[in-house]
N, C-alpha and C positions, 0 to 999 in steps of 0.2 A: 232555275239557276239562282244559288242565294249572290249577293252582289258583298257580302263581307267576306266571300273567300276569296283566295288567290287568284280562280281562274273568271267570279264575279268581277273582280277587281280589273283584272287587266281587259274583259267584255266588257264592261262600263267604262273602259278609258278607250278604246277603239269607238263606240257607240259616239261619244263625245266628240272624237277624232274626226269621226267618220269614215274609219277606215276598214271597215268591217268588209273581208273577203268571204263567199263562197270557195270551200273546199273542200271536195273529194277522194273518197280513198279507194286508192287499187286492192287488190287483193293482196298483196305485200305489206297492206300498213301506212304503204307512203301517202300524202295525201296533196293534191292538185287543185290549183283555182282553174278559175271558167278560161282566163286568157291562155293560162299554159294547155289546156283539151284544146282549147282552138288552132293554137299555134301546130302544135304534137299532129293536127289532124292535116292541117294544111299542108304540112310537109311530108308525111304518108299519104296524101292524094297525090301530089306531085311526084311523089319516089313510085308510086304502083301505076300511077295512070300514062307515065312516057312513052309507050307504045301500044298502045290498044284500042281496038274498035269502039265504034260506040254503039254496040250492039245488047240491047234488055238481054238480061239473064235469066229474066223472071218471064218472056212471051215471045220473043226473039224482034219483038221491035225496032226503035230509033230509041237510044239513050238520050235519056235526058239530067242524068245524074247520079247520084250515090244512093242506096240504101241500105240501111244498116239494117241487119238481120234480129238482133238483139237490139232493140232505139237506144237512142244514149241515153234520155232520161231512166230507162231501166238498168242501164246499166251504174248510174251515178247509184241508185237505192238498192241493188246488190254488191255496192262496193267492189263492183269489177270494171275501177273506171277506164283503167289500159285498153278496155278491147273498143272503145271508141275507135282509137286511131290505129287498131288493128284490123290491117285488111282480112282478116280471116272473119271477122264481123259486117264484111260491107261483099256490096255483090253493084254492078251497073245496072241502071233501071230505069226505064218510062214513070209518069207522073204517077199512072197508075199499077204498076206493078209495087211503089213504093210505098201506094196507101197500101196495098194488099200486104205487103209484109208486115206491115202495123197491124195486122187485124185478123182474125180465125180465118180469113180468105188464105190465108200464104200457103194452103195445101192445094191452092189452086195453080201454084206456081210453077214453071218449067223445070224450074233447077231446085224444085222443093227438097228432093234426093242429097244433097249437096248442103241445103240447109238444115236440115231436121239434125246431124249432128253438133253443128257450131249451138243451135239452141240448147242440147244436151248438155254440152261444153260449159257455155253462161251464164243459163238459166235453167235449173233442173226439173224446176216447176211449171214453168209454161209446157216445156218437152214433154211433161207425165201427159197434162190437159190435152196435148195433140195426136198422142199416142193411142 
């Protein structure tokens, strides 16, 4: 980035500022910092999790929380940052069914059937590798 253009210029006055945000773009173009995913995400747990079990999806265990099918940091670098806080990317899951979705283990998974399309969906590239 040369620092005598316009957009040098106004990055060298935030730098100085110190008010440099991370942000994110959806697939639309729009683009988001770190608080508003967190915020976005907090309130789609709360809006999908008001009545349900806390039963793994991934072994049929004891839930112990969220995993995202697609992780967020993949999703920030295919610029599909919406499906963070989109439940159609998250499933309920044990400690360990969450690594296993991070990782070529997730065909080991219960509800793999259920996953391999949202992968298709997100990421077109990991879907081919699994395929």
């Amino acid at each position: 980035m040369r620092f005598g253009t316009e957009v040098g210029k106004k990055h060298s006055q935030e730098l100085i500022r110190g008010i440099t945000m991370n942000r994110y773009y959806c697939s639309d173009g729009t683009r988001v910092s770190e608080s508003a995913i967190k915020s976005r995400l907090t309130a789609a747990y709360r809006k999908h999790y008001v009545d349900t079990d806390g039963v793994c999806e991934g072994c049929g265990g004891r839930a112990e929380g969220t995993a995202h099918i697609v992780p967020k940091a993949r999703c920030k670098v295919l610029h599909k940052t919406e499906y963070i806080w989109n439940p159609v990317n998250w499933f309920k899951a044990c400690h360990k069914c969450n690594l296993k979705a991070e990782t070529s283990q997730i065909t080991t998974l219960m509800n793999y059937k259920r996953i391999l399309p949202v992968i298709e969906l997100i990421d077109p590239e990991k879907y081919r590798k699994l395929i």
